[in-house]
C-alpha positions in Angstrom: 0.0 0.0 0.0 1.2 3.4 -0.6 0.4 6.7 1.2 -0.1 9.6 -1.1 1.2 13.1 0.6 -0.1 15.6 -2.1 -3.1 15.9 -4.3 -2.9 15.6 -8.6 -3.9 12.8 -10.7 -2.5 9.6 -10.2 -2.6 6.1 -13.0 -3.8 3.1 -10.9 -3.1 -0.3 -12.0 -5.9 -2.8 -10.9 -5.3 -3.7 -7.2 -3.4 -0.9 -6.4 -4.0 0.2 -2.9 -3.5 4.2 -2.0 -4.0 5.9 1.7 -5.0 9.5 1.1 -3.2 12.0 2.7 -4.5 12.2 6.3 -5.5 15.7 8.3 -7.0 17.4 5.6 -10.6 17.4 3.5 -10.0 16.4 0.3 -12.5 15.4 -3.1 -11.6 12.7 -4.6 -13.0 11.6 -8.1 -12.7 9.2 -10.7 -10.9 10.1 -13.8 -11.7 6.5 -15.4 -12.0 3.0 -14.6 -13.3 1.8 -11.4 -12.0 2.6 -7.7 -13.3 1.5 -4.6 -13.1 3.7 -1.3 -13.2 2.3 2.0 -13.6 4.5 4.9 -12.6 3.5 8.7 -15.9 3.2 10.3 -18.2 3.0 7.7 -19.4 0.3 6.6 -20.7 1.1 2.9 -18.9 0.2 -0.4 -18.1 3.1 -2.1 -17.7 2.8 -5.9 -16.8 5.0 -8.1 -16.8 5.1 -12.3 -15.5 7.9 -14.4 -16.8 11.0 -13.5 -18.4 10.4 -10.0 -16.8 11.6 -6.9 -16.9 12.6 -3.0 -15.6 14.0 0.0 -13.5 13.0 2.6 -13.3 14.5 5.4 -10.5 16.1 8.0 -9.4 13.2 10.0 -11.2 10.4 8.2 -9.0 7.7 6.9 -9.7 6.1 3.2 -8.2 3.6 1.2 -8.7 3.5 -2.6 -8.5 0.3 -4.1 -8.4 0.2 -8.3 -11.0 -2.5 -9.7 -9.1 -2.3 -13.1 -6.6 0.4 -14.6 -7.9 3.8 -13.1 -7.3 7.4 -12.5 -7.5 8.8 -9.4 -8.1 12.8 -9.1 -7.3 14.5 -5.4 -8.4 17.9 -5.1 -8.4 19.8 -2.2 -12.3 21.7 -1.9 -13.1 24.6 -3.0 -13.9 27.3 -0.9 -17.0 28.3 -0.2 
């Protein structure tokens, strides 16, 4: 598994595993392909397909996990 530290775009391979950087709120979308998000204490699957997206929250760990080759997009949120 490897723990990102900076937002951008980044090329999954299937079953690629990636932490998101941890103290901050960032969105997170998919860019294409198929990612999964896990977040500690919830207990939904989250998928996501090209063009669909969410939050994460300050102090909320995730996992993404890549169903097949994907692109994962980090963005920190725009202000309000």
């Amino acid at each position: 598994m490897t723990r990102l530290d900076h937002t951008g775009r980044f090329a999954m391979l299937r079953g690629n595993l990636l932490e998101m950087p941890p103290g901050r709120s960032l969105d997170v979308a998919c860019g294409a392909g198929t990612l999964w998000v896990t977040l500690d204490n919830d207990l939904r699957d989250i998928v996501l397909t090209p063009g669909e997206g969410m939050r994460v929250t300050r102090g909320q760990r995730a996992l993404v996990h890549a169903l097949d080759d994907a692109v994962l997009e980090l963005r920190e949120p725009a202000a309000p």
